[in-house]
C-alpha positions as CSV (number, residue, x, y, z in Angstrom):
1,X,0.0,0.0,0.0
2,X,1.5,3.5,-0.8
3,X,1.2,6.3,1.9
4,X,2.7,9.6,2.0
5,X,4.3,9.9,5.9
6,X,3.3,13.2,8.0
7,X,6.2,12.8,10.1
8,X,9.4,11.4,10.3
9,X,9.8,7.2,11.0
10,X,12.9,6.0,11.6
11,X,12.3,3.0,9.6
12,X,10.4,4.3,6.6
13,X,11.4,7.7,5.6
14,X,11.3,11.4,6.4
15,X,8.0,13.7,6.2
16,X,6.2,14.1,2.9
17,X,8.2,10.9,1.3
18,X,5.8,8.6,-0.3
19,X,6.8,4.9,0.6
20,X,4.9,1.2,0.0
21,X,4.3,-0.3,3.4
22,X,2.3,-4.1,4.3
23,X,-1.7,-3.1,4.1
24,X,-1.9,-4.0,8.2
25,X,1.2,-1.9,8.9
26,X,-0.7,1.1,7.3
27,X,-4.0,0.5,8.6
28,X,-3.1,-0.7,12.2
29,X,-0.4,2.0,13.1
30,X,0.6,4.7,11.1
31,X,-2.6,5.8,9.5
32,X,-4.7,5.6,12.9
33,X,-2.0,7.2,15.0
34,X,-1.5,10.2,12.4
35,X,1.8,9.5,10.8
36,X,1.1,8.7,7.4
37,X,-2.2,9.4,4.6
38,X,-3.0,6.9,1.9
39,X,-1.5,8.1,-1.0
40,X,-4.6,9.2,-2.9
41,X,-4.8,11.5,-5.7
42,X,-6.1,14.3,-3.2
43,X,-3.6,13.6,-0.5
44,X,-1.0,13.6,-3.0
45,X,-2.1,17.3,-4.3
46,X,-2.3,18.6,-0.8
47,X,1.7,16.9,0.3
48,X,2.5,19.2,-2.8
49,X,1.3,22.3,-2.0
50,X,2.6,22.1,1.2
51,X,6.4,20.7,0.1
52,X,8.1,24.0,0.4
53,X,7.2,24.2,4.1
54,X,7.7,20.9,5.1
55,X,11.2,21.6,3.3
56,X,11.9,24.4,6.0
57,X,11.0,22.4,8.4
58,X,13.5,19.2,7.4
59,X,16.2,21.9,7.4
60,X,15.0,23.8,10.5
61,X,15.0,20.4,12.3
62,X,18.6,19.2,10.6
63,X,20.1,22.9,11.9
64,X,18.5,22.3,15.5
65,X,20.0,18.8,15.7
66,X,23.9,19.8,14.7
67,X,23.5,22.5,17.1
68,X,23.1,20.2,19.8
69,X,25.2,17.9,18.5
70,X,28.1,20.2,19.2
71,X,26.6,21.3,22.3
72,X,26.5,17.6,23.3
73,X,30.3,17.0,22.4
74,X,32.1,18.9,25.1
75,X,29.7,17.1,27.6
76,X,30.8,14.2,29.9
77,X,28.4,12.3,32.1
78,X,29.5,10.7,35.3
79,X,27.5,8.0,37.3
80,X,28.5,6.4,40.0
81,X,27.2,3.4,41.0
82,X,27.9,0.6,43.5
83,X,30.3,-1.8,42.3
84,X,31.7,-5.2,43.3
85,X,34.6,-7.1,42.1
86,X,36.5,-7.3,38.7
87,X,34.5,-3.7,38.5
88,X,31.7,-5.5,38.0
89,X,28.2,-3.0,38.5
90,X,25.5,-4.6,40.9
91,X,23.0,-3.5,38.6
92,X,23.4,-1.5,35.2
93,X,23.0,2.0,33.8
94,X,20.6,2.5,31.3
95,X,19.6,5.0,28.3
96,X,17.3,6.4,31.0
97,X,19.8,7.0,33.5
98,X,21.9,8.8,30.7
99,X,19.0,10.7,29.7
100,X,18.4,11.2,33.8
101,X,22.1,13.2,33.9
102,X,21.7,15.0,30.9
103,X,18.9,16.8,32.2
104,X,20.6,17.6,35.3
105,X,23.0,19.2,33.2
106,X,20.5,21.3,31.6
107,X,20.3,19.3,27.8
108,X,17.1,17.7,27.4
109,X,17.4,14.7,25.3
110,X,14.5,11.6,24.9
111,X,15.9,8.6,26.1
112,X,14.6,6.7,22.9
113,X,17.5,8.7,21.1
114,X,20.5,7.5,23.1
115,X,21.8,4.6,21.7
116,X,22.7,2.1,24.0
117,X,22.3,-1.5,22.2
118,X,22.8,-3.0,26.1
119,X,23.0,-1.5,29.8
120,X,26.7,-0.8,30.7
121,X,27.6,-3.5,33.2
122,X,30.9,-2.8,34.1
123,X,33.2,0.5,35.5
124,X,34.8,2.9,33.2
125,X,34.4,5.1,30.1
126,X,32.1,4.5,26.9
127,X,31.2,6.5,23.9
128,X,27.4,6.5,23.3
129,X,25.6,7.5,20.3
130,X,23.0,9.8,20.4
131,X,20.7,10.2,17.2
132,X,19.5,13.4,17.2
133,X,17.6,13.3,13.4
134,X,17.9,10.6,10.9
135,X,21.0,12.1,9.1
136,X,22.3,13.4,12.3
137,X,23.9,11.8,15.2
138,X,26.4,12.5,18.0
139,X,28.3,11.2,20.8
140,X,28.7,11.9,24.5
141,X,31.2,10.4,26.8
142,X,29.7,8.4,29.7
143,X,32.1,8.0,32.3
144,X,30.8,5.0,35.6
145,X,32.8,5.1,38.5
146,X,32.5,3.2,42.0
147,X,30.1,4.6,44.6
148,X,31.7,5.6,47.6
């Protein structure tokens, strides 16, 4: 089935691209919860005359994104938590706890974004990507040390 996306998926395409999804996919999810139109003759007249200001906005939004990308590079997050032996963590730190420290540091960033394929597990530093829009993404430095 052919619908034209009114915001940006990760997994299909940015706004105003007309893509071919599965029927259910269209039907179940993105139509009902307002992502995507069925690409009908109509729809496809009214993505058109709106195409110059959905272009600001895919430019407005890439602009925003690499200015807190760089904002986001001189940043270091520390989290201590309690450790054991080998520097083994008792529990783990999580995209949410990232996200958690950010915010204390005055960057808001949704925890969706950070990616962490797995909890960190162990003491020391790590690089995480952040993806800020779907042809930008950044990196902070996440630094876990023992709880005193």
């Amino acid at each position: 089935m052919k619908i034209i996306l009114r915001e940006n998926v990760d997994a299909l395409g940015l706004e105003g691209d007309t893509v071919e999804v599965a029927v259910g996919y269209a039907r179940n999810y993105l139509i009902p919860k307002g992502l995507a139109l069925e690409a009908t003759t109509q729809n496809i007249k009214l993505i058109e005359t709106q195409r110059k200001k959905i272009e600001v906005r895919r430019i407005k939004a890439k602009e925003d994104a690499e200015q807190v990308r760089e904002k986001i590079a001189e940043v270091e997050v520390t989290i201590s938590q309690k450790a054991g032996e080998e520097e083994k963590l008792y529990g783990s730190v999580t995209s949410m706890d990232i996200a958690g420290e950010l915010e204390k540091q005055g960057i808001e960033i949704d925890r969706r974004k950070i990616g962490l394929d797995k909890p960190i597990k162990s003491l020391g530093e790590f690089e995480v990507p952040i993806k800020l829009h779907p042809q930008v993404t950044g990196s902070i430095k996440v630094i876990i040390v023992p709880e005193t």
